[in-house]
C-alpha positions in Angstrom: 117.1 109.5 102.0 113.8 108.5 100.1 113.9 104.6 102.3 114.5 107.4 105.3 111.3 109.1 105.4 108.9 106.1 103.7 110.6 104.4 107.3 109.6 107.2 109.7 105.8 108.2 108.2 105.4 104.0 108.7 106.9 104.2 112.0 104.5 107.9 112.7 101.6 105.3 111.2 102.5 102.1 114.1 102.9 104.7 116.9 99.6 106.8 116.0 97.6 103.3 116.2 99.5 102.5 119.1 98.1 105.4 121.1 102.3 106.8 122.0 101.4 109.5 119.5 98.4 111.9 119.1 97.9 114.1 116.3 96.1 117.6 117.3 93.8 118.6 115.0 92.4 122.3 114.6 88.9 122.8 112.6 91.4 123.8 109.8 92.8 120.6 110.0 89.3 118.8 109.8 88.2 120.6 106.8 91.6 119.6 105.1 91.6 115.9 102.5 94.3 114.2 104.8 92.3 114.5 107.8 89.4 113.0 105.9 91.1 110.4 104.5 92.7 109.6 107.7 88.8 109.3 109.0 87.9 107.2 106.6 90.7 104.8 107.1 89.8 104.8 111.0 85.5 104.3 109.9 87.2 101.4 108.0 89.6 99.8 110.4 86.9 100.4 112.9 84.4 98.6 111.5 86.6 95.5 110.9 87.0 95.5 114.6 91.1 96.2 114.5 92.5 96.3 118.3 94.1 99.2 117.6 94.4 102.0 120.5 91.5 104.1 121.9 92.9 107.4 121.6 93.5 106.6 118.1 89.8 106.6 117.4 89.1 109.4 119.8 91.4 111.5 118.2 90.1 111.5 114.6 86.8 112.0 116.3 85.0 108.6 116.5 84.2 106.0 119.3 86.7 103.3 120.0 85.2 99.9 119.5 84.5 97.8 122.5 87.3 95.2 123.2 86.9 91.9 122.8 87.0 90.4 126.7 88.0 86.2 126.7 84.6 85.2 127.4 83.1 86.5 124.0 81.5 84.4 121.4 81.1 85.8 118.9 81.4 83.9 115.1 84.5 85.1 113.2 
């Protein structure tokens, strides 16, 4: 039961950057220390540039980052 939910909040985790699931937040919600430390894990993965979905980063309230097209050079 325990490897049952660890499995389903990872799988909640891979859909929610994904962009097939969107969490709703109320202002409640946004006063609350999961929603805070779920926008500072997006600030973080944002500003690494992760190609993760643009509703993700909508939802918790920030700008998605530009994508990368093919004909970018940038340094890694």
């Amino acid at each position: 039961m325990i490897f049952s939910f660890a499995g389903s909040g990872a799988l909640l985790a891979i859909l929610t950057r994904a962009g097939v699931v969107e969490l709703t937040y109320s202002d409640a919600d946004k006063q609350t220390t999961s929603y805070k430390m779920a926008k500072k894990v997006a600030e973080m993965e944002q500003s690494q540039g992760r190609g993760f979905s643009g509703r993700y980063y909508e939802n918790i309230g920030l700008t998605p980052p530009k994508s990368k097209g093919p004909d970018d050079k940038t340094a890694a």
